[in-house]
C-alpha positions in Angstrom: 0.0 0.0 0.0 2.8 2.9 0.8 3.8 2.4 -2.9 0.6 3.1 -4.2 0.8 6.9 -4.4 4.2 6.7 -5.9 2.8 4.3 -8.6 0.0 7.1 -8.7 2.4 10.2 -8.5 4.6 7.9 -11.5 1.7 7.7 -13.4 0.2 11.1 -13.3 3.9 13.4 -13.6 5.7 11.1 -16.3 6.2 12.7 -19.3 5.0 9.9 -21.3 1.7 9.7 -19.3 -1.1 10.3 -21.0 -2.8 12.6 -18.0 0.6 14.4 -18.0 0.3 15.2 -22.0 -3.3 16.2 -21.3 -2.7 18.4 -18.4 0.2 19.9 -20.6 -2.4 20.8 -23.5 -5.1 22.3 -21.0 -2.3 24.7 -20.0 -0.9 25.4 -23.3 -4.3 25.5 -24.8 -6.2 27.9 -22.3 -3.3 30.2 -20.6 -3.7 33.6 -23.1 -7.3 33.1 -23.8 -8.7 35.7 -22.0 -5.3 37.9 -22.9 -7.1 39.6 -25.5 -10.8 41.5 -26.1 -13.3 39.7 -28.6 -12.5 40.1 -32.3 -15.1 41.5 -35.1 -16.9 40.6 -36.6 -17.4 36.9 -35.8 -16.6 36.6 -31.8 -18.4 39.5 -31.3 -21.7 38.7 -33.3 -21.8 34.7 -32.2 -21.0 35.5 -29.1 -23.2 38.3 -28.7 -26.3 35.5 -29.6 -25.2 33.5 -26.8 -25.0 36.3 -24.2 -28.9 37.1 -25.5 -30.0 33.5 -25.2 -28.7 33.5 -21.5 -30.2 37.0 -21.1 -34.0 36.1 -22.6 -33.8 32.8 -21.2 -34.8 31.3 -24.4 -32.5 28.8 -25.5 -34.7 27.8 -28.7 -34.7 31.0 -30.9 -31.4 32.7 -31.6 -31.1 36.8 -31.8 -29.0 39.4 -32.9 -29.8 42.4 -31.5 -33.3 41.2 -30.3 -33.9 39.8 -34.6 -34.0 36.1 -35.3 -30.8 34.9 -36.3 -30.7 31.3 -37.9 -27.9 31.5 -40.5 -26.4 29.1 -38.0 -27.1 25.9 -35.8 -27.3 26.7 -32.7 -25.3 24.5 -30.9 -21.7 27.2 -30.4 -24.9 29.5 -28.9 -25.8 26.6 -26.3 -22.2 25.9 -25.1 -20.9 29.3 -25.1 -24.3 30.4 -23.1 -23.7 27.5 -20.5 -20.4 28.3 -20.3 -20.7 32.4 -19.4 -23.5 30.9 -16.7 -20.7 29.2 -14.8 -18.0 31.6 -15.2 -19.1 34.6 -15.7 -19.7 36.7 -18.3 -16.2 37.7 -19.8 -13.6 37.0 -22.8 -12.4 34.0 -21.4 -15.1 32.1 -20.2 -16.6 32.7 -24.1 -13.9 31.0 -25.4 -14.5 27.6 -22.9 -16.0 26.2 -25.2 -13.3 25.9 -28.2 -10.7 25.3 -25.9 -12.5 22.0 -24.1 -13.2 20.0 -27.8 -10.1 21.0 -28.9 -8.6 19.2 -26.1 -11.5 16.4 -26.4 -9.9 16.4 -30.0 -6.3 15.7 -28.6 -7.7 13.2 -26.5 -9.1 11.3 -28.7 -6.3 11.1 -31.2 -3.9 10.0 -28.7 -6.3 7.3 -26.9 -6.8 6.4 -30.4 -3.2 6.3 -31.1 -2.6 4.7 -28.1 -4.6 1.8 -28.9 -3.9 1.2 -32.7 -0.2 1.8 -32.7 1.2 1.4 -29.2 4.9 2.5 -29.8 6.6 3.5 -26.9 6.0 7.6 -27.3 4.1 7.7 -30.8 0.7 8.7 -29.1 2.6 11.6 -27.3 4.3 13.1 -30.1 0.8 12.6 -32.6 -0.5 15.0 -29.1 2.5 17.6 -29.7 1.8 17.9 -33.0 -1.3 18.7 -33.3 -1.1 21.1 -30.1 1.3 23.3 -31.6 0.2 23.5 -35.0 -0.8 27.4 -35.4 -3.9 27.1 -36.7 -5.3 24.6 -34.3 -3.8 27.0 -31.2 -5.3 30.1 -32.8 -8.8 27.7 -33.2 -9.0 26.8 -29.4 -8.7 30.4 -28.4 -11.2 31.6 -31.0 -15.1 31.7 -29.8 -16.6 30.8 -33.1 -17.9 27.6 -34.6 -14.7 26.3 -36.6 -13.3 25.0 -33.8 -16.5 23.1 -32.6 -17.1 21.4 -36.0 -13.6 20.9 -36.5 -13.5 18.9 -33.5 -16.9 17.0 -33.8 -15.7 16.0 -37.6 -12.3 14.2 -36.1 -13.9 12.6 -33.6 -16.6 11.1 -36.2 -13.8 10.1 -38.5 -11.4 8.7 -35.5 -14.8 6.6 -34.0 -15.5 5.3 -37.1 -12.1 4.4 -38.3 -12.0 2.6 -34.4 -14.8 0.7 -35.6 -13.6 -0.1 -38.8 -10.3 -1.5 -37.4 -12.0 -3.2 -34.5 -14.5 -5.0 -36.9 -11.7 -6.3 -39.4 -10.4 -7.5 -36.1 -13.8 -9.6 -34.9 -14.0 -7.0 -32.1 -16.8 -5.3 -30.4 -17.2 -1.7 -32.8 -20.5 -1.1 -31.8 -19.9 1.5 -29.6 -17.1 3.1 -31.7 -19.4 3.2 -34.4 -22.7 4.4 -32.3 -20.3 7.3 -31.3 -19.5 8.3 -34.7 -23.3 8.4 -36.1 -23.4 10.7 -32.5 -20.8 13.1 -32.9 -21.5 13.4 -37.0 -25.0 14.6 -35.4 -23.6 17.1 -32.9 -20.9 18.5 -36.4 -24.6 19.2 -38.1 -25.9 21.2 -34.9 -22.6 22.5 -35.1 -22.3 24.1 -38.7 -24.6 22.0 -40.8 -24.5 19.2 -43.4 -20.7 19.7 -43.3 -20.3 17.5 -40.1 -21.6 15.0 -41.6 -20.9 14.8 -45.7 -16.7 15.4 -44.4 -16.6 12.3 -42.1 -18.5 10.2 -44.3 -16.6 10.6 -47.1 -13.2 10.3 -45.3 -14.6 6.9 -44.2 -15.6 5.9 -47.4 -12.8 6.7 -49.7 -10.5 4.5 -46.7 -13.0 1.5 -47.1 -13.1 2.0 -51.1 -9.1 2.3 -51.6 -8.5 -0.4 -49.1 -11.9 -2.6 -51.6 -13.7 -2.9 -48.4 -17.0 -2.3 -49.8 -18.8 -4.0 -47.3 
C-alpha cells in the first residue's frame, strides 16, 4: 500500500503519461485566452447571440440584437451560453468552449493512437503535433464555430475508423461506431451538413481504396 501513491504520482507526472500530455495541452491550450478583447466581426456577433439567449432565457430562438438569427445551428450558442453561466460573463469564459473540444480532440487522437499503434511515445508526439500547430492554437482560443465542427468532424472520422479497425479485427465496434453516427449529429448542430458529408466521405474513400466495400 505505501507504494501506491508513488505508482500514482509515476503515473500522473511522467512525461510519457497520457494525464501528463493532457494536463500539458489544458495549460498550453487555455493560458492567453482571456489575454485579448473579442475580435469583429465573428466573436463579437456569435457571441453576442449567446449572451442574448442567457439574457431572454430562451434557448430555442437565436437573436442578434433582439432579430431572429438562424444562419447558424445553434449548438456554439448553447455551449458558449452555458459556459458564461458558470463563469461569468467575460472573454475567457466565451472561449471555454473551443478550448474543451479542442482538447477532447487531442484526446481522442492520442487514446486512439494509443490503442492502434502502441509504440513507446508515438501517441505523445501525434499529441505535440497537433497542439502546436498554429492554426489549431489560434482555433482553441477563437469563440466561433470552426473549432467546434472541426473537432466533432475528427472525432466522427477517428470513432468510425475505431470501428472499422476493430470490426476487421472480430472486435466489439459497436460503440465506436454508435459514437461516430453521434458526434456526425452534434458536427450538423454545429455548422450543418458539413459535419456529416466530411466524415463520411473520409470513411468511405479509406473503405473504397483499401476494396472494403462491405
Amino acid at each position: 500500500m505505501t507504494e501506491l501513491p508513488g505508482a500514482i504520482s509515476r503515473y500522473i507526472l511522467t512525461p510519457g503519461s497520457l494525464l501528463y500530455i493532457l494536463g500539458f495541452s489544458c495549460i498550453w491550450l487555455s493560458f492567453s485566452a482571456g489575454f485579448h478583447p473579442l475580435f469583429l466581426p465573428d466573436e463579437g456577433r456569435y457571441v453576442g447571440i449567446a449572451l442574448e439567449m442567457l439574457n431572454n432565457h430562451d434557448w430555442s430562438t437565436p437573436t442578434l440584437d433582439g432579430l431572429p438569427f438562424f444562419h447558424k445551428p445553434p449548438l456554439f450558442y448553447w455551449l458558449v451560453g452555458l459556459s458564461m453561466q458558470v463563469f461569468g460573463v467575460n472573454e475567457w469564459a466565451a472561449r471555454v468552449p473551443s478550448m474543451l473540444v479542442a482538447l477532447l480532440s487531442v484526446t481522442a487522437l492520442s487514446l486512439f493512437v494509443r490503442k492502434h499503434d502502441p509504440k513507446p511515445g508515438v501517441a505523445n508526439l501525434t499529441a505535440v503535433i497537433l497542439i502546436t500547430q498554429p492554426f489549431f492554437f489560434l482555433g482553441a482560443q477563437f469563440a466561433n464555430m470552426d473549432m467546434l465542427v472541426a473537432s466533432m468532424i475528427t472525432l466522427a472520422i477517428l470513432a468510425g475508423a475505431d470501428a472499422i479497425l476493430d470490426l476487421q479485427q472480430n472486435k466489439p465496434y459497436r460503440l465506436s461506431l454508435t459514437a461516430c453516427y453521434l458526434f456526425a449529429a452534434l458536427g450538423v448542430l454545429a455548422k450543418g451538413l458539413i459535419g456529416l458529408v466530411l466524415p463520411g466521405m473520409v470513411l468511405l474513400v479509406w473503405l473504397l481504396l483499401h476494396r472494403q466495400y462491405r
